[in-house]
PyMOL CGO cylinders between C-alpha atoms (Angstrom):
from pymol import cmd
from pymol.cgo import CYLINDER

trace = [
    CYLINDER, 8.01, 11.47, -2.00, 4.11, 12.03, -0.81, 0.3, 1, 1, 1, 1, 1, 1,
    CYLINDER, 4.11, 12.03, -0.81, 3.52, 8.53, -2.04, 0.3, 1, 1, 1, 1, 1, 1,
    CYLINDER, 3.52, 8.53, -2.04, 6.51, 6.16, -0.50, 0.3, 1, 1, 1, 1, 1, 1,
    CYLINDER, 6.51, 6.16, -0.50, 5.78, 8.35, 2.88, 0.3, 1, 1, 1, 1, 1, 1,
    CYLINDER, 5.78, 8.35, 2.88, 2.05, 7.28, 2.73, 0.3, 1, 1, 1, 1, 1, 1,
    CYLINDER, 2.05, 7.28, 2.73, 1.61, 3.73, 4.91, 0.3, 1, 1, 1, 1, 1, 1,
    CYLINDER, 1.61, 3.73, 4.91, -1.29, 2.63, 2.15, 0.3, 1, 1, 1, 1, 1, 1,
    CYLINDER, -1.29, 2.63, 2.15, 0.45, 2.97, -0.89, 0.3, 1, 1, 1, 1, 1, 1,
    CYLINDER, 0.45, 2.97, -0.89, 3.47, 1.68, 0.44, 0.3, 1, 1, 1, 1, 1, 1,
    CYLINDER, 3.47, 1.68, 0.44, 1.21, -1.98, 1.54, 0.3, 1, 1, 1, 1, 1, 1,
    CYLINDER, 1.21, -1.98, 1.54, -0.34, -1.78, -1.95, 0.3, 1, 1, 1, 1, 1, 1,
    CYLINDER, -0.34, -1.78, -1.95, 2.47, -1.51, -3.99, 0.3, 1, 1, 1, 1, 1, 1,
    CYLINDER, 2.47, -1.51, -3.99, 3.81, -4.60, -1.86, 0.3, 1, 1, 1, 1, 1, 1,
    CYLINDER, 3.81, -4.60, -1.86, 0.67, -5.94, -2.79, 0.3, 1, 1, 1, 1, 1, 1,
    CYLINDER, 0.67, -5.94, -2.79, 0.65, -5.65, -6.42, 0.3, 1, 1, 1, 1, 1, 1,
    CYLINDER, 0.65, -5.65, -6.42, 4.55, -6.30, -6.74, 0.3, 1, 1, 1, 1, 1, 1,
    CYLINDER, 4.55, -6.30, -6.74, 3.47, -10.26, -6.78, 0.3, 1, 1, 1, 1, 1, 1,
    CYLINDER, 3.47, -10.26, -6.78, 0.71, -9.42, -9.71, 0.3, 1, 1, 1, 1, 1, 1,
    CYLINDER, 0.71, -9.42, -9.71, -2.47, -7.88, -10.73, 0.3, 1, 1, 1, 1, 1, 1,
    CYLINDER, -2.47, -7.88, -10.73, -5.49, -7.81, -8.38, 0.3, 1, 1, 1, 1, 1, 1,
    CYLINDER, -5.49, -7.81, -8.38, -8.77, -7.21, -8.32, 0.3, 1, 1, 1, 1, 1, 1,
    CYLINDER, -8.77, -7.21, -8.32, -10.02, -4.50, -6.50, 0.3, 1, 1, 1, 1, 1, 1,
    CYLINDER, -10.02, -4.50, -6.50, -11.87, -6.63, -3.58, 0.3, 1, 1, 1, 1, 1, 1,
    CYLINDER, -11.87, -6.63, -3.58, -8.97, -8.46, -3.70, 0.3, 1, 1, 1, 1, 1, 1,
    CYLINDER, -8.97, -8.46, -3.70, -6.70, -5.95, -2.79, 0.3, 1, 1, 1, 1, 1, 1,
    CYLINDER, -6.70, -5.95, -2.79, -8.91, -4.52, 0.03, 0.3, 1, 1, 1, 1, 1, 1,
    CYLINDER, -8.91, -4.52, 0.03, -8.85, -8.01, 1.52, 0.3, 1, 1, 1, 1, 1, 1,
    CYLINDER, -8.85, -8.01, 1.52, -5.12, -8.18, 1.44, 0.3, 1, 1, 1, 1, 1, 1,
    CYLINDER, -5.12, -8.18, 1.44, -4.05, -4.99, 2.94, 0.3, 1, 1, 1, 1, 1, 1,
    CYLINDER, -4.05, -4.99, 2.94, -5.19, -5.23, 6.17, 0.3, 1, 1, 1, 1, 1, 1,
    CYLINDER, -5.19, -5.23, 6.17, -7.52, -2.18, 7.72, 0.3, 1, 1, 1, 1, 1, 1,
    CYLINDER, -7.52, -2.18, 7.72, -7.63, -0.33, 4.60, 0.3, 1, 1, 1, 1, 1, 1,
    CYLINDER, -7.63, -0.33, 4.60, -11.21, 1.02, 4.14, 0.3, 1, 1, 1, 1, 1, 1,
    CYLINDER, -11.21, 1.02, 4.14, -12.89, 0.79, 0.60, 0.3, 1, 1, 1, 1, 1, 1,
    CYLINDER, -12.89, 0.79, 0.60, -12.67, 4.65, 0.26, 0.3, 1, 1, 1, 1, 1, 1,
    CYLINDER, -12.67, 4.65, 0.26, -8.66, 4.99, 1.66, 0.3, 1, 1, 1, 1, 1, 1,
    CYLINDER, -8.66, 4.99, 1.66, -8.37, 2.02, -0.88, 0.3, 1, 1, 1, 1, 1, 1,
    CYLINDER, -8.37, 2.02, -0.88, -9.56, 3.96, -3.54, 0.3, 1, 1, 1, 1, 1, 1,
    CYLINDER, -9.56, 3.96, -3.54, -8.23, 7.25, -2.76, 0.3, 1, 1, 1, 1, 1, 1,
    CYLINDER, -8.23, 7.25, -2.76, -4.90, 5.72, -2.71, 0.3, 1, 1, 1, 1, 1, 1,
    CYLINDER, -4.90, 5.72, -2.71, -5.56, 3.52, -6.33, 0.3, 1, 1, 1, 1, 1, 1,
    CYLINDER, -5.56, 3.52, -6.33, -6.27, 6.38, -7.61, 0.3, 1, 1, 1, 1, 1, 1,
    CYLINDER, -6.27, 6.38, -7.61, -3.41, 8.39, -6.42, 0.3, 1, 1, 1, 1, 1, 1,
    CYLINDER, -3.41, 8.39, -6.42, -0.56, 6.02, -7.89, 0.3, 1, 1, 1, 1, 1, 1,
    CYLINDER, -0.56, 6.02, -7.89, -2.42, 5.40, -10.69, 0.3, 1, 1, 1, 1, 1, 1,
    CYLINDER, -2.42, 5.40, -10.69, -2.36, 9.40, -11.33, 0.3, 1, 1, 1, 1, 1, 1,
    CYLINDER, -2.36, 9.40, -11.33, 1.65, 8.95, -10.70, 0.3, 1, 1, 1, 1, 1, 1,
    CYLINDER, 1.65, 8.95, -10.70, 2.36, 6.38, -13.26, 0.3, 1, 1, 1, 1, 1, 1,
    CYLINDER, 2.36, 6.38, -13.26, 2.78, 3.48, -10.59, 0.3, 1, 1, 1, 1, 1, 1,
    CYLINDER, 2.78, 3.48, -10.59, -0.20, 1.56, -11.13, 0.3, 1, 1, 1, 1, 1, 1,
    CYLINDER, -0.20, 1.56, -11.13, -2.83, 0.98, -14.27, 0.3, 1, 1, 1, 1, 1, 1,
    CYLINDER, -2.83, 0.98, -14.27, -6.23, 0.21, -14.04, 0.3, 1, 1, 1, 1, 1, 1,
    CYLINDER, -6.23, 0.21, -14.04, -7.50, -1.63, -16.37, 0.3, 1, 1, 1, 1, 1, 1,
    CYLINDER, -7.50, -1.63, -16.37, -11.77, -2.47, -17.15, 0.3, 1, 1, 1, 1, 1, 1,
    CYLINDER, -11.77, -2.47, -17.15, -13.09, -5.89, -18.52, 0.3, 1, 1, 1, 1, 1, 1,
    CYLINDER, -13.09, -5.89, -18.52, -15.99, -5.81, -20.23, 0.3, 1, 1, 1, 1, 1, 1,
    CYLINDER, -15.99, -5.81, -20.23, -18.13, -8.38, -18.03, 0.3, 1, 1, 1, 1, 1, 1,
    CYLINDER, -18.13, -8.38, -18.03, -21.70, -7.69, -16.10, 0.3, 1, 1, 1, 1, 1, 1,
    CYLINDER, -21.70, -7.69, -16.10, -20.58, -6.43, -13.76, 0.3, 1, 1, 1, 1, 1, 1,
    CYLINDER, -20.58, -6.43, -13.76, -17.47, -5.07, -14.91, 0.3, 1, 1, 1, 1, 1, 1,
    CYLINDER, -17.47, -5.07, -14.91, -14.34, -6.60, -13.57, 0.3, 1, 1, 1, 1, 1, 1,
    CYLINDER, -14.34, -6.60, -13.57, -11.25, -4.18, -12.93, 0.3, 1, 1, 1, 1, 1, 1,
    CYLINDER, -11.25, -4.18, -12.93, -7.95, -5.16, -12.30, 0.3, 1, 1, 1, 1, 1, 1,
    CYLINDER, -7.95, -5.16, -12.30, -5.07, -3.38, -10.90, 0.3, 1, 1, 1, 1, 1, 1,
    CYLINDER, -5.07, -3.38, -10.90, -1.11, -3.90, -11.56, 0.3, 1, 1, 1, 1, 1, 1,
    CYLINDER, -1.11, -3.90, -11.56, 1.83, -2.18, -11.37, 0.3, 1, 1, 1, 1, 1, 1,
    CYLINDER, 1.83, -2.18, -11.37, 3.69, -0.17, -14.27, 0.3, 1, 1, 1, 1, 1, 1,
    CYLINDER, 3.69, -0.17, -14.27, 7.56, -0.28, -15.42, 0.3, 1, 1, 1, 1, 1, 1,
    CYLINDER, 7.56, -0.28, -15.42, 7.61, 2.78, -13.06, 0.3, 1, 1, 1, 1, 1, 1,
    CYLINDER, 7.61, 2.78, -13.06, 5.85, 0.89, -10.45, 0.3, 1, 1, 1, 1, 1, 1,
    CYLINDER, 5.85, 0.89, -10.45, 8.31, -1.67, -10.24, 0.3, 1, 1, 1, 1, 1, 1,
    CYLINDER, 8.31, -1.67, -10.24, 10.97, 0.15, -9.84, 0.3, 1, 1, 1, 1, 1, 1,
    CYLINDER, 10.97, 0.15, -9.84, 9.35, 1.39, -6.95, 0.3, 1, 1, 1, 1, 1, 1,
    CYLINDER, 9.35, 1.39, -6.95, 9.27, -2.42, -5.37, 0.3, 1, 1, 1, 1, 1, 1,
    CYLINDER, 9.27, -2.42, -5.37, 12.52, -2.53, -4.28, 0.3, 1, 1, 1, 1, 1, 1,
    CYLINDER, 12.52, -2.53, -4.28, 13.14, 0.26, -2.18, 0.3, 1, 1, 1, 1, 1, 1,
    CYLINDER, 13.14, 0.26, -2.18, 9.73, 0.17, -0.66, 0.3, 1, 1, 1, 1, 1, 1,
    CYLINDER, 9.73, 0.17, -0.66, 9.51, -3.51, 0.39, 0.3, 1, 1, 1, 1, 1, 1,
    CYLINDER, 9.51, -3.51, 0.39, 12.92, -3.12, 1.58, 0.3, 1, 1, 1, 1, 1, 1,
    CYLINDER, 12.92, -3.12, 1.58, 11.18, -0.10, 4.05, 0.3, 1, 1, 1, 1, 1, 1,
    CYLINDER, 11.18, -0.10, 4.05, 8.42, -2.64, 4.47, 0.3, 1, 1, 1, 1, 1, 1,
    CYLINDER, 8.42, -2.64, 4.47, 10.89, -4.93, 6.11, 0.3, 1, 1, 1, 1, 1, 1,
    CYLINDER, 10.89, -4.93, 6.11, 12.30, -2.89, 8.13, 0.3, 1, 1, 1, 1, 1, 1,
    CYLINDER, 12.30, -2.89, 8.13, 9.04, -1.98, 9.88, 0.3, 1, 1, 1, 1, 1, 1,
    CYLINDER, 9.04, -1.98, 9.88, 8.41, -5.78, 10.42, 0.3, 1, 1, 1, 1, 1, 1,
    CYLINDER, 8.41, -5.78, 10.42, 12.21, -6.16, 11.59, 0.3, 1, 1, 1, 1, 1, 1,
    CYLINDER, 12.21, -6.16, 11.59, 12.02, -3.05, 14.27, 0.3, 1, 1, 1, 1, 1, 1,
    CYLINDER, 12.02, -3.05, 14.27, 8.13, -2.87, 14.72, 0.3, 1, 1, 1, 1, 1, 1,
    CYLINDER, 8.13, -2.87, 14.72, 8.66, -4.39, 19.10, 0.3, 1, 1, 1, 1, 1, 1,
    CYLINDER, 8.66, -4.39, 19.10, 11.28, -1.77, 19.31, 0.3, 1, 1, 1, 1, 1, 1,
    CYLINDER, 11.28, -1.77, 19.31, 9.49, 1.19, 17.56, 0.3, 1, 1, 1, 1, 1, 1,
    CYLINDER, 9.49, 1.19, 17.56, 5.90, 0.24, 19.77, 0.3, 1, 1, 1, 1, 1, 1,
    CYLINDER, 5.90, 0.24, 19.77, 8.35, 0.09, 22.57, 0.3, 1, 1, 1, 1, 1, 1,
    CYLINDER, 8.35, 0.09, 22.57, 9.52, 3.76, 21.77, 0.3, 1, 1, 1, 1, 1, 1,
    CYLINDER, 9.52, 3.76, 21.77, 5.82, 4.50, 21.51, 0.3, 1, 1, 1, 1, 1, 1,
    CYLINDER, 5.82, 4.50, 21.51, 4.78, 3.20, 24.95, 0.3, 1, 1, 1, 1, 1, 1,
    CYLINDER, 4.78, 3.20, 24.95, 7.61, 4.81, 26.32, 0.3, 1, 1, 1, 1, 1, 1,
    CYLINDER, 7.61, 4.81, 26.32, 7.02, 7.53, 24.80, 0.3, 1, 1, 1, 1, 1, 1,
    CYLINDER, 7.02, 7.53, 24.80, 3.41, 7.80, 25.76, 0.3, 1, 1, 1, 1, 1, 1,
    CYLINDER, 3.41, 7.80, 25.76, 4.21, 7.44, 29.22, 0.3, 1, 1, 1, 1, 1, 1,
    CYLINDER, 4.21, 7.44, 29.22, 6.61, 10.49, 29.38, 0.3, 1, 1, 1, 1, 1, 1,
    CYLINDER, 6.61, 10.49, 29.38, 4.19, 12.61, 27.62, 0.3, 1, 1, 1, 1, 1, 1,
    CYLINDER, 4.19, 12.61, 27.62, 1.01, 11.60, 30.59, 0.3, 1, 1, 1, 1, 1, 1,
    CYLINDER, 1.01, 11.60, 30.59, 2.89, 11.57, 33.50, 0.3, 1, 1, 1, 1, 1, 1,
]
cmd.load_cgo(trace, "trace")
């Protein structure tokens, strides 16, 4: 449960679920992640089964990231959360500023 309630593994599972990427690739395509978060969070669902890492031998070495069978079954549900964000992300900021407001004055 730790992992679909964390924001960046939920993006990079989204991520992956259209194929392997590299891991500069990845940091470009989920949007504010920092290269340690990034890595914390590879690491993480690679630790869970969700993701495998996996090191060509070039100069430098290449490493590419994809998800597992477990992964995928992950993909569903979570892009399905993903959406909803998108879908209700006016009305949840609204809450927010509203919110916000309440709390300062």
């Amino acid at each position: 449960m730790t992992r679909v309630g964390d924001k960046w593994s939920v993006l990079v599972v989204v991520t992956l679920g259209s194929g392997p990427k590299r891991f500069n690739e990845l940091k470009r395509l989920v949007a504010g992640i920092t290269q340690r978060m990034l890595t914390v969070t590879l690491r993480s669902l690679e630790r869970d089964g969700l993701v495998s890492r996996k090191v060509y031998p070039t100069v430098p070495p290449s490493v590419e990231y994809r998800l597992t069978g477990l992964g995928k079954t992950l993909l569903k549900p979570v892009t399905a959360l993903a959406s909803w964000a998108i879908q209700h992300k006016q009305a949840i900021d609204q809450a927010r500023e509203e919110f916000d407001a309440r709390v300062k004055g």
